[in-house]
N, C-alpha and C positions, 0 to 999 in steps of 0.2 A: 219273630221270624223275619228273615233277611227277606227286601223284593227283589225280584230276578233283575229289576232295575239296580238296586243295588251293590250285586252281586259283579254285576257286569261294569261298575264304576270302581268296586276292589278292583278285578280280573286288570283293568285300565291304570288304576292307579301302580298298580304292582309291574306291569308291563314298563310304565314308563319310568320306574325305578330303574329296573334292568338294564333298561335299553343305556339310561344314563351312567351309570356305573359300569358297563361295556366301555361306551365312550370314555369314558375318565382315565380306566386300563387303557386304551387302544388297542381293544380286541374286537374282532370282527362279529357280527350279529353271530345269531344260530343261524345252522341252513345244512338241507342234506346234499350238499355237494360233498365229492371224492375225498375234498381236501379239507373241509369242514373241520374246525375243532372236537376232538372226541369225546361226546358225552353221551356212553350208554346209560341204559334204563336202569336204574338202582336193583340191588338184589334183595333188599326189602319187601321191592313190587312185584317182584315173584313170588315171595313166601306170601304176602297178603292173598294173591290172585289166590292161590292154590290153598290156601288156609280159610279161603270167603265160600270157597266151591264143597269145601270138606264140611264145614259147620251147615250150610243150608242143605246136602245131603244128609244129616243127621235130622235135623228140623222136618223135614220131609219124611223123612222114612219113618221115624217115629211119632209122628204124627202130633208133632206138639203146638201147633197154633189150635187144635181143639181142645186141648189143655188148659189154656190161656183165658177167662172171659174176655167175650167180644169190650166191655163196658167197665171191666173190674179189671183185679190184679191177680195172681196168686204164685205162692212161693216157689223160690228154686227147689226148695225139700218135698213139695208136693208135687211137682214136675219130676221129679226124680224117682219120687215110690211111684208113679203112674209107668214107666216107660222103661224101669230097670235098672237105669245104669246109675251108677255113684255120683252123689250131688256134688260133688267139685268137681266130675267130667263136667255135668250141664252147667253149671257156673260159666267157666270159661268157654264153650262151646257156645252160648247164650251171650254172655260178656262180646265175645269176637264178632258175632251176625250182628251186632248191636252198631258195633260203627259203619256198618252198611245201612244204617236204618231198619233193620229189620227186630221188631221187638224194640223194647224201650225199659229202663230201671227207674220206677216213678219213686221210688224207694229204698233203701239197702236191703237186700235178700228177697226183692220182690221185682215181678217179670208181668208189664204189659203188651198190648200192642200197639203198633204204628202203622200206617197206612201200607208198609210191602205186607207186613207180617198178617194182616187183617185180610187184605187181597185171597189169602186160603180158604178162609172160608166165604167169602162171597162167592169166589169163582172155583169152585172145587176141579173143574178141569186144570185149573191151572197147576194142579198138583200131579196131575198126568205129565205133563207137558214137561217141567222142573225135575218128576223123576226121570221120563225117558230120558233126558238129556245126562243127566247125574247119573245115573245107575248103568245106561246101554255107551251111551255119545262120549263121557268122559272117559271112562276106562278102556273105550277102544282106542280114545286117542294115547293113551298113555304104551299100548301096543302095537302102535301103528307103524313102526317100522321092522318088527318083527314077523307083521301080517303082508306086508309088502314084500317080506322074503322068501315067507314059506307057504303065502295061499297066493289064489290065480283069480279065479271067476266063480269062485262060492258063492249061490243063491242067498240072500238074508232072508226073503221074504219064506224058505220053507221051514227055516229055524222059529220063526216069529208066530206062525200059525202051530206050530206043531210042537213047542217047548211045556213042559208042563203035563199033569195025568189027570185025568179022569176030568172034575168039572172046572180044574185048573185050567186044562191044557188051552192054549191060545190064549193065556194072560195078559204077554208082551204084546200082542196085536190089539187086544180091546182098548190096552192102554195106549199103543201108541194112536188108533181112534180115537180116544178122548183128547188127547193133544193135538192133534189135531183140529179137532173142533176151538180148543182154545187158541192154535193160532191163529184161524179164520175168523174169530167174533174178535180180535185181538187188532184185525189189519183193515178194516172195513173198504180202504181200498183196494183188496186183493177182489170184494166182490163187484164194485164200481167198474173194474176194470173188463171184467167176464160180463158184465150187464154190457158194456159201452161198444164191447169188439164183435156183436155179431147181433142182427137183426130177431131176435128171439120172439119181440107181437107177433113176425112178418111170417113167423110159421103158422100160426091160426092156432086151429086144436092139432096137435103133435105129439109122439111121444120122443121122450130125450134118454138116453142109456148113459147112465154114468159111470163108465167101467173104471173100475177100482175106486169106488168113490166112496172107500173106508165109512163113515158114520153115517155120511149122506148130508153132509153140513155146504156141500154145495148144492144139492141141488133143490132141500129146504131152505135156500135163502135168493135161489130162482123161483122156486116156486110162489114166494109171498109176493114177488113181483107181477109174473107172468101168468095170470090165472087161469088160461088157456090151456096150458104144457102138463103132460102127465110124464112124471120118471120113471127111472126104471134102476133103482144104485145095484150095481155090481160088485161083489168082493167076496171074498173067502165067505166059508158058511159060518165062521164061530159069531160074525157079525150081523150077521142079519138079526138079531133080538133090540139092534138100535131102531129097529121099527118103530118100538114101542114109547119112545121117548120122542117121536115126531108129533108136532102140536094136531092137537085133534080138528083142527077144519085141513089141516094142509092131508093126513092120513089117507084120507082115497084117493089123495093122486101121486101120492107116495112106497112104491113097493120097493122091496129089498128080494135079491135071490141072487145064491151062492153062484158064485160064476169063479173056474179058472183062467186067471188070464192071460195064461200061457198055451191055454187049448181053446178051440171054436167056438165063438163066441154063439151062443143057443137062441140067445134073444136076436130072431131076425125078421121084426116086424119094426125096429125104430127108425123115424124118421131124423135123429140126430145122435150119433155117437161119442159122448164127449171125454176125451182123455184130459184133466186138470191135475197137474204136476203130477204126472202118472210114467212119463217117458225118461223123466229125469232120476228114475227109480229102478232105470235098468240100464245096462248096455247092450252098446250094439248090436249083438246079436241076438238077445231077447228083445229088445224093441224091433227086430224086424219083423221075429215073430208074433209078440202082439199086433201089430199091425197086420198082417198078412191071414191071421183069424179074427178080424175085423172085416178086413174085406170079402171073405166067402157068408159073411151074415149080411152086406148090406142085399138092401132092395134096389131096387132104379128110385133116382132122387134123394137116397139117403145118403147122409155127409157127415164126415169125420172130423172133430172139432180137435186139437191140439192147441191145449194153453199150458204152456212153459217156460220158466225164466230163459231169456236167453243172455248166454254171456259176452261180454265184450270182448271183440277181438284182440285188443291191445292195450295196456295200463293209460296210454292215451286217447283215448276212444272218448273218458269222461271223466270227472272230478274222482278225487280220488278215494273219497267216503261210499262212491258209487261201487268204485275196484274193488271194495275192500268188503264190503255188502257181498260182492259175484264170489271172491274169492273167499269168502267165510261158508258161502252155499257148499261150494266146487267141494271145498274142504271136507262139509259136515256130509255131502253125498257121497263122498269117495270112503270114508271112515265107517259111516252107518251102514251104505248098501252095495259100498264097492263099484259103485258109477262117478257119473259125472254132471256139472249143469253146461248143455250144449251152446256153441258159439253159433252163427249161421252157418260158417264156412263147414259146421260139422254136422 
């Protein structure tokens, strides 16, 4: 296996081919100026992108890294009577995730795993998180200019709780909870950040309401710090059974109850109200009105806590891996929930 040190003396040595063989031509570097020589993005690299996205959508949905021993191997034929579909689809469909690393051929006709494809079953959240995205996120994008012409201000959030019958119904919301929770245990910064921006010892004994606070994976990971703070997660009713998956010492100072939060907020005994990427989940004119049924529950001295990406005013503002991070957000908000991620000026 190559070291990153290595990797990085090809990347160098390869460069300095280039650069040399530029020079020999008497053609000018790359560069994205106007006038730039024109070299778009091959169209191979679209069919892969969209061909990498198709194959881990099957992997997923079919649930094939259970399939697979964690330790051992087993056939593409036996992958195939488990899941249905005809063993030359899974062949090639398996073959293609393969040059992504995912899965590995230790043998002809036989299918291990690899460190992405093993990742499913360690962290089975993560399989929430890869479907919502594949199943809800992708196919919106593939409609998104169609949806730009013919909807306005369409709610997602009452499709999401209410899609599905009987002890289906609220599937899409449980699951987009457990995604959630994967991309919180995923960024360990997002919670360093919530710890560092506001004085939480300096409440004492307190309670904290975490409105919309889907699984409650924020406030289970305030809570192992500040042993002080009693919660209070706020969200749709189909979610309140994530109760039961909070670690049993954090439990008694963790309750769940159904709260709309588009209507008055009930719980008006907390001394800290905390919206976490909650505002960037609506527009303007429902964020005024959450807001605004927050304020008729506070007490004297309780406070409204607002953590949100905010976006950069200008492509110049900061590096451009940074842009590019706001503007993949802005995207996935506008596509999923029909909003935005807010600048200051906004």
């Amino acid at each position: 296996m190559t070291s990153l040190e290595g990797l990085a003396d090809q990347v160098q040595l390869q460069a300095s081919g280039l650069s040399k063989l530029l020079a020999e031509a008497n053609l000018p570097s790359p560069s994205f100026a106007p006038d730039a020589p024109s070299a778009p993005p091959h169209g191979k690299e679209f069919k892969k992108i969209k061909h990498d996205l198709a194959a881990l959508h099957v992997i997923v949905d079919f649930n094939v890294p259970d399939l697979v021993p964690l330790d051992g191997e087993v056939s593409y034929a036996e992958i195939a009577s488990k899941v249905g579909i005809p063993e030359y689809h899974v062949h090639r469909i398996l073959r293609h995730a393969m040059t992504s690393r995912i899965f590995r051929e230790p043998r002809p006709g036989y299918v291990a795993h690899t460190g992405p494809s093993a990742a499913f079953l360690r962290n089975p959240v993560l399989r929430d998180w890869v479907s919502f995205n594949l199943d809800e996120v992708w196919k919106a994008d593939t409609y998104l200019v169609e949806t730009l012409r013919n909807y306005g201000s369409h709610i997602y959030w009452d499709f999401v709780a209410n899609d599905g019958e009987g002890e289906n119904k609220g599937w899409r919301q449980r699951r987009f909870a457990q995604g959630m929770k994967f991309r919180a245990a995923g960024n360990p910064q997002m919670h360093h950040h919530l710890h560092a921006a506001f004085d939480w010892a300096g409440l004492g004994k307190a309670k904290v309401v975490d409105v919309g606070g889907s699984a409650g994976h924020v406030s289970i990971e305030l809570a192992k710090v500040f042993p002080d703070l009693e919660f209070v997660v706020q969200d749709f009713e189909g979610l309140t059974p994530f109760h039961d998956g909070v670690l049993d010492e954090l439990k008694p100072r963790i309750t769940f109850e159904a709260q709309d939060i588009l209507q008055p907020n009930k719980h008006q005994n907390g001394d800290v109200y905390l919206l976490r990427s909650i505002l960037h989940d609506w527009s303007d004119k429902y964020a005024v009105l959450i807001l605004s049924n927050l304020v008729l529950a506070l007490k004297d001295g309780a406070r409204v806590l607002i953590a949100d990406f905010i976006r950069p005013l200008t492509t110049q503002s900061g590096p451009m891996w940074l842009e590019r991070l706001s503007t993949i957000r802005s995207m996935q908000m506008m596509i999923v929930v029909n909003t935005l991620e807010r600048s200051e000026k906004d």
